[in-house]
N, C-alpha and C positions, 0 to 999 in steps of 0.2 A: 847899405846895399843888401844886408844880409837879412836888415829887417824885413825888408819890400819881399825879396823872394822868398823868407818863408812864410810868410804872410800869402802872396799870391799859392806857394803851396798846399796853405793849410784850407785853402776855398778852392782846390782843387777836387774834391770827393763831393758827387754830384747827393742833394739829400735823397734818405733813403725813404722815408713817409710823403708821400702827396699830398696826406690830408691837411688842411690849413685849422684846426680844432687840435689846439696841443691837447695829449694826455701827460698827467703825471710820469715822469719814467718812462715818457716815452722815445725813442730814436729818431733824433733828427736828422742826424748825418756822422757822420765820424770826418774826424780832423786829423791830420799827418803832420807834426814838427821832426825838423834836424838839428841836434845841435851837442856837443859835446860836454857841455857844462855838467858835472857829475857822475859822467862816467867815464870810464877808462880808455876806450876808444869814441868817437863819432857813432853815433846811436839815432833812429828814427825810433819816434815815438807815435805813439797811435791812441787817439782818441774817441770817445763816444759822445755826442754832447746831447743832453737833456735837458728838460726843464720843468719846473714846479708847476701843481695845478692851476695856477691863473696867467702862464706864458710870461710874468714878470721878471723873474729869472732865468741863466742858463749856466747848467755846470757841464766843465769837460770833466770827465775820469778816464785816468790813463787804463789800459784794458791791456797794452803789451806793445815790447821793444823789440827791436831788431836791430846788431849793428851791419854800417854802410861803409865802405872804401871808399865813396866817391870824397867834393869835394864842394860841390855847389848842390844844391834842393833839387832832390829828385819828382821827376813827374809821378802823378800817381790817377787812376782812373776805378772803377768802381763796376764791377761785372755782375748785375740783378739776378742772371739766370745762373749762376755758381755762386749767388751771393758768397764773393771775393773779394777784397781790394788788393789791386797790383801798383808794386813800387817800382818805378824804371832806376836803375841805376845806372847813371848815365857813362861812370867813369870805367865800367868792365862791360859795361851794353850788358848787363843780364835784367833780368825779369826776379824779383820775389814777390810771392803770394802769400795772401792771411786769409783763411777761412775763417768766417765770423759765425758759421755752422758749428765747427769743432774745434773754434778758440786753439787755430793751428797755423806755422808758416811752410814757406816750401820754398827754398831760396837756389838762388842762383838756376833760373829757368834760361834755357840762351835765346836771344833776341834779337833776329834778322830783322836787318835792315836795308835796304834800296837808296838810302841818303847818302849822296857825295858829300856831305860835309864831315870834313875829319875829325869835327867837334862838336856834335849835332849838342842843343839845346830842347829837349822834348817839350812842348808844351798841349796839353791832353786837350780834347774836346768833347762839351760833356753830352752823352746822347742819350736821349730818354729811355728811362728805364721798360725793356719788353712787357714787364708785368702793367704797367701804365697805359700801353699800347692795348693790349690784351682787353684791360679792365674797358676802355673806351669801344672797342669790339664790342666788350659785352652788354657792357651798358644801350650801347645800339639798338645790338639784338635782343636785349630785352625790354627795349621799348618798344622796337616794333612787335613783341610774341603780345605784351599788355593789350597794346592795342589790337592785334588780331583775336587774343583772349578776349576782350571786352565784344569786341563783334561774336565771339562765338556766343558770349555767355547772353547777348542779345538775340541770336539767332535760336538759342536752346531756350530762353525762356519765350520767345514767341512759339516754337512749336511745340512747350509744354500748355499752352495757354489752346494751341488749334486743339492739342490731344486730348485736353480736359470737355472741349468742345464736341469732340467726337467722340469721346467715352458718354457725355451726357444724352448725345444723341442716338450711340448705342445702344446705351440704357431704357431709352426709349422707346424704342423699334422693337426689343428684347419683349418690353413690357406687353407692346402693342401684339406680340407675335402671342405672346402666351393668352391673350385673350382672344386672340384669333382659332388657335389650337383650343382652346375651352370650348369658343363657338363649334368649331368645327364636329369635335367629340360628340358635342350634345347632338347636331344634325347629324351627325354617322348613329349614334345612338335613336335617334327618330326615324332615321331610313332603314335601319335593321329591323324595328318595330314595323312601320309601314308594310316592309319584304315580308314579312310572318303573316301580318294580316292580309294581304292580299293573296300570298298561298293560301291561306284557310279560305279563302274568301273562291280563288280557284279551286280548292277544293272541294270548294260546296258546290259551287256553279257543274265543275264536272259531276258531282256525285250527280245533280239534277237530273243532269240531262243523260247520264245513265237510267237513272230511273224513269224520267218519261219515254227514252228510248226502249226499253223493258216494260213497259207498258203498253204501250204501241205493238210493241212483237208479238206480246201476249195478247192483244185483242185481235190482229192480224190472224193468228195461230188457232182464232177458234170456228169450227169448223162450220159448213152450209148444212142447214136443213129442207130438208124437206117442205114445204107450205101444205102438202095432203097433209103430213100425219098432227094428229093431235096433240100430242105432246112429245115435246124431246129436249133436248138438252147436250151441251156439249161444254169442253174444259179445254182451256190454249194455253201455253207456257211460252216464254219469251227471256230471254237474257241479255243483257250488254253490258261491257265491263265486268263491275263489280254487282251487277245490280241484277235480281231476280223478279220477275212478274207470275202471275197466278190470274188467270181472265175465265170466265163464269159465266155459259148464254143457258137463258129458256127460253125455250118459245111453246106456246099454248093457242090452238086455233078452236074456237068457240063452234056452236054449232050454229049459229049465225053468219060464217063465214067471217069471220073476226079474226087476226092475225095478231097474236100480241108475242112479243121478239124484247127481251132483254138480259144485258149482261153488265160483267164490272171487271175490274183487271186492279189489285195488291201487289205494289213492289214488294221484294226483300231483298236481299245482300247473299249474292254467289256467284263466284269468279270463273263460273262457268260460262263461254258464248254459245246460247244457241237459242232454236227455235222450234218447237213441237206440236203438236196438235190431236186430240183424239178425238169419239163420239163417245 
């Protein structure tokens, strides 16, 4: 009878590795015997079992003892998140704990119970470890971040593929602009020319027509003679703008009754306007 229950005791510490890939040295679970044989009082032993690198083997090594009051195999369960294993002692209802952290016990914890039975028999139930729980969260969730990654990193290389698209076609326009601006310089460079020579060009035209106007004034300017006398003579001046005239009459009458009448009018250059006239 005593085989059976520490036997079911010792498959009572849920394993501690998930992973189904032994490693050498690695932890598969710790085992709890009860039994007096050797020692001085009834003594719980505590186990670690491992196994060599091809899983062919498995050794227990004892890792630390604790003795018990009780009288039959205490229950014993396994807490992930204080990595702890607690030993129910059923025959004083306390609690002892082993930290497998700080290779430490803490005995005699008390342990309320709500069981009407005056001789409760504990038997644990084993409940998956939170880091398990956890690890399958995350696994989740990083399958789904992979695959929203994978969408991104589709979505980024398509719009480095538009931007390389619109950088080339940047480039282009860039290209196209600077030959347009070439073009343009050279035409603003031809229209400034043109602007020059058609001032010069107004320039001249007005000087012209300064000087035929100044011509004009000066021939207007010169005076009437007489058709009796025989000979005379007369001098006109005339100005406009910039421009001076100078106008020249003779007239000579024959004794034939011959009337001969002629004159001439020489711009020059002076900024005076007028109009004068003498004999």
């Amino acid at each position: 009878m005593r085989r059976l229950a520490s036997s079911a005791l010792a498959s009572a510490i849920a394993l501690i590795s998930g992973s189904s890939s032994l490693k050498a040295e690695e932890v598969l679970q710790y085992v709890v015997n009860v039994t007096g044989n050797g020692y001085s009082e009834r003594t719980l032993e505590l186990f670690k079992q491992t196994s060599n690198s091809s899983g062919s083997s498995f050794t227990l090594t004892k890792i630390s003892t604790t003795p018990l009051s009780g009288t039959t195999p205490e229950s014993t369960y396994f807490n992930p998140s204080e990595n702890k294993i607690y030993i129910i002692d059923e025959t004083d209802n306390k609690l002892h704990s082993y930290d497998i952290t700080n290779d430490s016990w803490t005995r005699d914890i008390t342990l309320n119970t709500e069981s009407l039975d005056v001789d409760p028999a504990y038997a644990t139930v084993n409940i998956q470890s939170s880091s398990v729980v956890t690890n399958t969260s995350n696994i989740s969730t990083n399958t789904s971040n992979i695959s929203s990654n994978d969408t991104d990193i589709s979505t980024n290389a398509s719009n480095i593929s538009s931007n390389d698209t619109d950088i080339a076609t940047n480039a282009s326009n860039i290209s196209s602009n600077d030959t347009d601006i070439s073009t343009n310089a050279s035409d603003i460079s031809t229209n400034a020319s043109n602007i020059t020579t058609n001032k010069n060009n107004i320039n001249t035209l007005g000087e012209g027509v300064a000087n035929a106007t100044a011509l004009t004034a000066a021939l207007t300017a010169l005076p009437q003679v007489s058709i009796d006398s025989k000979l005379s003579c007369g001098i006109g001046t005339g100005t406009y703008s910039s421009s001076y005239a100078l106008g020249v009459e003779g007239n000579f009458n024959t004794h034939c009754g011959i009337f001969d009448n002629g004159g001439m009018s020489i711009p020059f250059q002076n900024p005076v306007k007028e109009k004068t006239g003498c004999c």
